[in-house]
C-alpha positions, 0 to 999 in steps of 0.5 A: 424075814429074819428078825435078830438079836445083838448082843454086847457087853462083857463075860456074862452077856458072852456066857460062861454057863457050863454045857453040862448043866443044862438041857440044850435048846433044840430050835431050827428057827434059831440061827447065829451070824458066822462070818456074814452068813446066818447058820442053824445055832451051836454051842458057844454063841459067842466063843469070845474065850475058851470059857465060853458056854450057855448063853441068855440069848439063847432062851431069849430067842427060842421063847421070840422064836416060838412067839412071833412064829419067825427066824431069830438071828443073834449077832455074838459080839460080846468081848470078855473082861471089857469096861464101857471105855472099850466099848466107847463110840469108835473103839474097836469093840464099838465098830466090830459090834456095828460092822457085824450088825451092819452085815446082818441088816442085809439079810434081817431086820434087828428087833432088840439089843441086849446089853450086859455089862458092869463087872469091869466098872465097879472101880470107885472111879468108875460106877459113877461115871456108869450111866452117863458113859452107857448112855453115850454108847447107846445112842451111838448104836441109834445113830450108826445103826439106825436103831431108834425104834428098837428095845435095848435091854440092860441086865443087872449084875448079879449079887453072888459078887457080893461073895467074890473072893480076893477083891472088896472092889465088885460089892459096888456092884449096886451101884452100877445096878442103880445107873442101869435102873435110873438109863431105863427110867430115863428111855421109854426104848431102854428095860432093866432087866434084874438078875435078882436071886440068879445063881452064879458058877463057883467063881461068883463072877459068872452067871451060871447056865441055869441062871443064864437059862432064866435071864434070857427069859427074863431078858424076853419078858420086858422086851414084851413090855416095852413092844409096840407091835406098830412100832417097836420096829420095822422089817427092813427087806433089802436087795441081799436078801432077795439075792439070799432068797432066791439062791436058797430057792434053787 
């Protein structure tokens, strides 16, 4: 049984570590969603830009990959440059996320989503409305997916915005880190996961691919903490994945 991974935010859940600056990671039982099917992973896992690169998700699921001794499907559905208005219940980026996640539960059983997200909501009008909107969100994603014994795991933003030039706006990023702190400290079944000390690309606004190497680490550590290996979740065989099986065995 497949156990998947969705992913969901913006630029830095989508990845902008640059290929170079990192050796890949080489796992036959890491696999990615591409149009309704599961295929061995490649770089960009989520191409939503030209930009696209590393990915957290990537050492995320080689280290569950290694641990459980399972496949781990990512489910790319994270959209550059996005604020939680785009990714309200019913938006297009909402759907698309629970569409593509709906087809990947044909064939897997999904065990944690990760969130990354905040940069396009720095706004003096916008961090401190952070919390209440993600929360809204993410309970959206409970009932539509039925996820309500899954970890959802919300990364900090990362401090290197304190120096992005041209724009004061991005230095209230710690605010919108103390939302996604007090989210996890209100849901047994939400971990905030600190971006503390994480480099970023020359640009300060993106992780870069050895911080994003290490996030996704981090990313899998509290998913530890927060598994109840009897109920965290639970594998959800459905009549495709026979049909899967069955031709694969041909």
């Amino acid at each position: 049984m497949i156990h998947s991974i969705l992913i969901i935010g913006q630029s830095n859940m989508g990845g902008r570590g640059f290929v170079s600056e990192v050796e890949p990671i080489v796992n036959k039982n890491i696999l990615v969603a591409r149009n309704g099917r599961w295929r061995p992973m490649y770089v960009p896992v989520n191409p939503d830009r030209v930009t696209s690169g590393i990915n957290l998700s990537e050492s995320f699921a080689d280290l569950y990959a290694k641990d459980k001794g399972v496949d781990v499907g990512i489910i790319p559905c994270a959209d550059g440059g996005t604020s939680l208005d785009q990714w309200a219940v019913g938006s297009l980026l909402f759907d698309h996320a629970c569409y593509m996640a709906k087809l990947a539960q044909r064939t897997s059983t999904i065990a944690a989503v990760l969130w990354h997200q905040g940069e396009s909501d720095c706004g003096e009008a916008n961090y401190p409305l952070y919390e209440e909107k993600l929360t809204k969100i993410i309970e959206g994603f409970r009932r539509r997916l039925d996820l309500y014994d899954v970890p959802f795991l919300v990364g900090g933003l990362g401090d290197f915005l304190n120096d992005f030039p041209g724009s004061p706006v991005f230095k209230n990023y710690v605010y919108v880190n103390e939302a996604l702190k007090s989210l996890a400290a209100k849901d047994e079944r939400i971990g905030f996961v600190s971006a503390e000390g994480l480099g970023g690309n020359p640009d300060n606004m993106h992780f870069s691919a050895k911080a994003l190497r290490e996030f996704g680490v981090r990313y899998y550590n509290e998913f530890l903490k927060l598994e109840d290996k009897d109920k965290v979740f639970l594998e959800k065989p459905s009549a495709d994945l026979a049909i899967v099986n069955e031709l694969e065995s041909l």
